[in-house]
Phi, psi and omega in degrees: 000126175289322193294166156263146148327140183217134190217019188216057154322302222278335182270309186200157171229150151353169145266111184279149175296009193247332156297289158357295200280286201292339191296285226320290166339306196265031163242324197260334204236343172253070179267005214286162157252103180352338182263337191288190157237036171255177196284353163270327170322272162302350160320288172345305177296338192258014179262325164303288182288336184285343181283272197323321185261021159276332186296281179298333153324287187300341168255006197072034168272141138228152188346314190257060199238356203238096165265090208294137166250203165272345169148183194309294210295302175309339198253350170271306177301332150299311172311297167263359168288301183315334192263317176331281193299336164302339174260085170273008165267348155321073196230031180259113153240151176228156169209255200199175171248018170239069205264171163289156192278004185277313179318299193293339182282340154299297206329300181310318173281328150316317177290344162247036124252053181092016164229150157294119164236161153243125183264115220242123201291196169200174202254183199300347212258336199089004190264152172275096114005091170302352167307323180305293196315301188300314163273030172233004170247141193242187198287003183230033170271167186239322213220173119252150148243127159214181237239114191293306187218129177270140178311341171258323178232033132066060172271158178240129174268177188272104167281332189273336170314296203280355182279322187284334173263303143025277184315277205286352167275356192088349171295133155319238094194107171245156193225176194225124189219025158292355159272337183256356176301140172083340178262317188235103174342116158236139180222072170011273197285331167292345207256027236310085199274126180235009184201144189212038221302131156202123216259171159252329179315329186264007148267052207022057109334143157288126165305136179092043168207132195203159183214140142264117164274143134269109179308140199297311211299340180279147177273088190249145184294183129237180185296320180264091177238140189166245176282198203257030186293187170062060185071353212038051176253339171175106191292120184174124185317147189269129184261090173320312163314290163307328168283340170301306172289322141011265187310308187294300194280006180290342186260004189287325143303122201237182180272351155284353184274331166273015179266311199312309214277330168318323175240018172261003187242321150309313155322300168294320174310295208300309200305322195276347176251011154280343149336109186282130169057067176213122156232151184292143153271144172100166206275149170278313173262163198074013190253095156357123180302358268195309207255111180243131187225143160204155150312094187261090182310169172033030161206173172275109171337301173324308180292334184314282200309332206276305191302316193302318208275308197307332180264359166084031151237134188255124133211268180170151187241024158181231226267166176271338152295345160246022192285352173259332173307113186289355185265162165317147161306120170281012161273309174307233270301324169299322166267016130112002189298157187272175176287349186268316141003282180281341156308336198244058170236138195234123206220124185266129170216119178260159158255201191273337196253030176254149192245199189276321179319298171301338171297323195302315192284003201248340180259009169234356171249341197290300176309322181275333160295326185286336195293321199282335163315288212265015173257355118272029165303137175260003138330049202262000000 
């Protein structure tokens, strides 16, 4: 195949040509900024909000419940820096050790300013035991977060199980659900959800656009200051172009595309564990349509992806914020994988637009490669 192959969704996807195409007005010829009041202003404004309750729909929000960011990692770092400080009588969060690094990386920065976090274990699969959760909070928790479907093994946690003990303890509850919006149902208010992170680059989407719900009733300082945009919630000219594509691609994915990639991913799954001394990471059920991760005994994940890129496939061996980082994943390692392990791990992710020839081309090229590893692996 001349073309590349593109195999690594879970870091970015494509700009479908229908985003595109809607953005395209709101650069040359709708350019106004949304706060003024002449007539490409409001024009803006009015693209603007109608986009933010397209947003706030797909999740069962309402409109003014939708705060546009730069994109996940700010809606992580808002969401819980923002929440903290608002509660100072409050100084517990708790979340998981297998969060995205913008989360743990708050965390972290949080804990040296006066909170307590807990990181909370999970079982081989990547899934959470509400039992943890439930016992580990006390009266002077503020918040749990963890991650709706993880960015590495496509585990999908039960948001509406862990939202109802939330609930019934008084506890806050936010979740980071940019690899599953638009794949995996979310419903706010059933799931009772009081935060909500989510971007469009991993739907085809444009980079450098994300939304946070905030439930109406929570109070949050905000983060960002500086004019009264969002509500006065987080001051910045609104980038009408993205969001417009946003909007567009949040309505695009349909159940037949997450049936194709589901079962263009089972396929793929079955062919690659015929690999000797090869295993899947992450759950066989309950996994993000999307999402494929494995293990390779007696090689390196780097070398994978280098032979993988030289043969016209992108893929990855975890999260694209940690692809340079010479330590293991802390999601294998959290879900009990040796270091070695995790070193040798390769992680696949499809879209709507991958098709079965290439899964076809990747379950015949993939083998002769870990072969080729491992005949000069010093590894046995």
């Amino acid at each position: 195949m001349n073309k590349i192959i593109y195999l690594d969704n879970g870091s970015t996807t494509k700009v479908d040509s229908e985003v595109t195409k809607a953005m395209l007005p709101y650069f040359e010829e709708q350019y106004g900024n949304a706060s003024t009041i002449h007539t490409l202003g409001t024009n803006a404004k009015q693209v603007l909000e109608d986009s933010r309750k397209i947003i706030a729909d797909s999740i069962n929000a309402e409109p003014e419940e939708i705060i546009f960011t730069s994109g996940g990692t700010e809606s992580n770092n808002f969401a819980l820096k923002s929440l903290a400080f608002s509660n100072p009588e409050k100084n517990h969060i708790i979340t998981t050790k297998i969060e995205h690094s913008s989360i743990l990386n708050t965390c972290k920065w949080l804990s040296t300013q006066g909170f307590k976090i807990t990181y909370l274990d999970v079982d081989k699969q990547g899934f959470l035991n509400p039992e943890k959760l439930e016992k580990e909070i006390t009266d002077k928790t503020i918040l749990f977060s963890i991650i709706h479907a993880n960015n590495e093994i496509g585990t999908i946690q039960n948001l509406e199980e862990l939202g109802k003990i939330c609930k019934q303890k008084n506890i806050h509850f936010h979740s980071d659900a940019c690899q599953s919006y638009t794949k995996v149902p979310i419903d706010v208010k059933k799931q009772n959800l009081s935060l909500l992170t989510l971007n469009a680059h991993k739907i085809h989407g444009p980079k450098g656009i994300g939304a946070l719900y905030i439930k109406k009733s929570l109070s949050l300082n905000p983060w960002q200051h500086g004019g009264s945009h969002e509500s006065n919630k987080r001051a910045g000219t609104e980038n009408i172009p993205a969001i417009v594509g946003f909007a567009k691609a949040s309505q695009l994915t349909s159940k037949e595309h997450i049936e194709k990639m589901t079962e263009l991913r089972d396929k793929l799954i079955k062919e690659i564990l015929k690999i000797p001394n090869s295993q899947l990471n992450g759950p066989t059920k309950n996994r993000l349509c999307s999402n494929a991760d494995f293990s390779f005994n007696a090689v390196e994940g780097e070398a994978i992806i280098g032979l993988l890129d030289q043969a016209g496939i992108a893929a990855s061996t975890g999260s694209a914020c940690a692809e340079k980082s010479l330590e293991p994943s802390h999601v294998l390692i959290a879900i009990g994988l040796t270091h070695e392990q995790a070193n040798g791990s390769l992680r696949l992710t499809l879209s709507r637009f991958t098709t079965e020839q290439e899964i076809c081309y990747i379950t015949k090229t993939l083998p002769e490669i870990i072969k080729k590893l491992r005949q000069i692996s010093p590894i046995k």
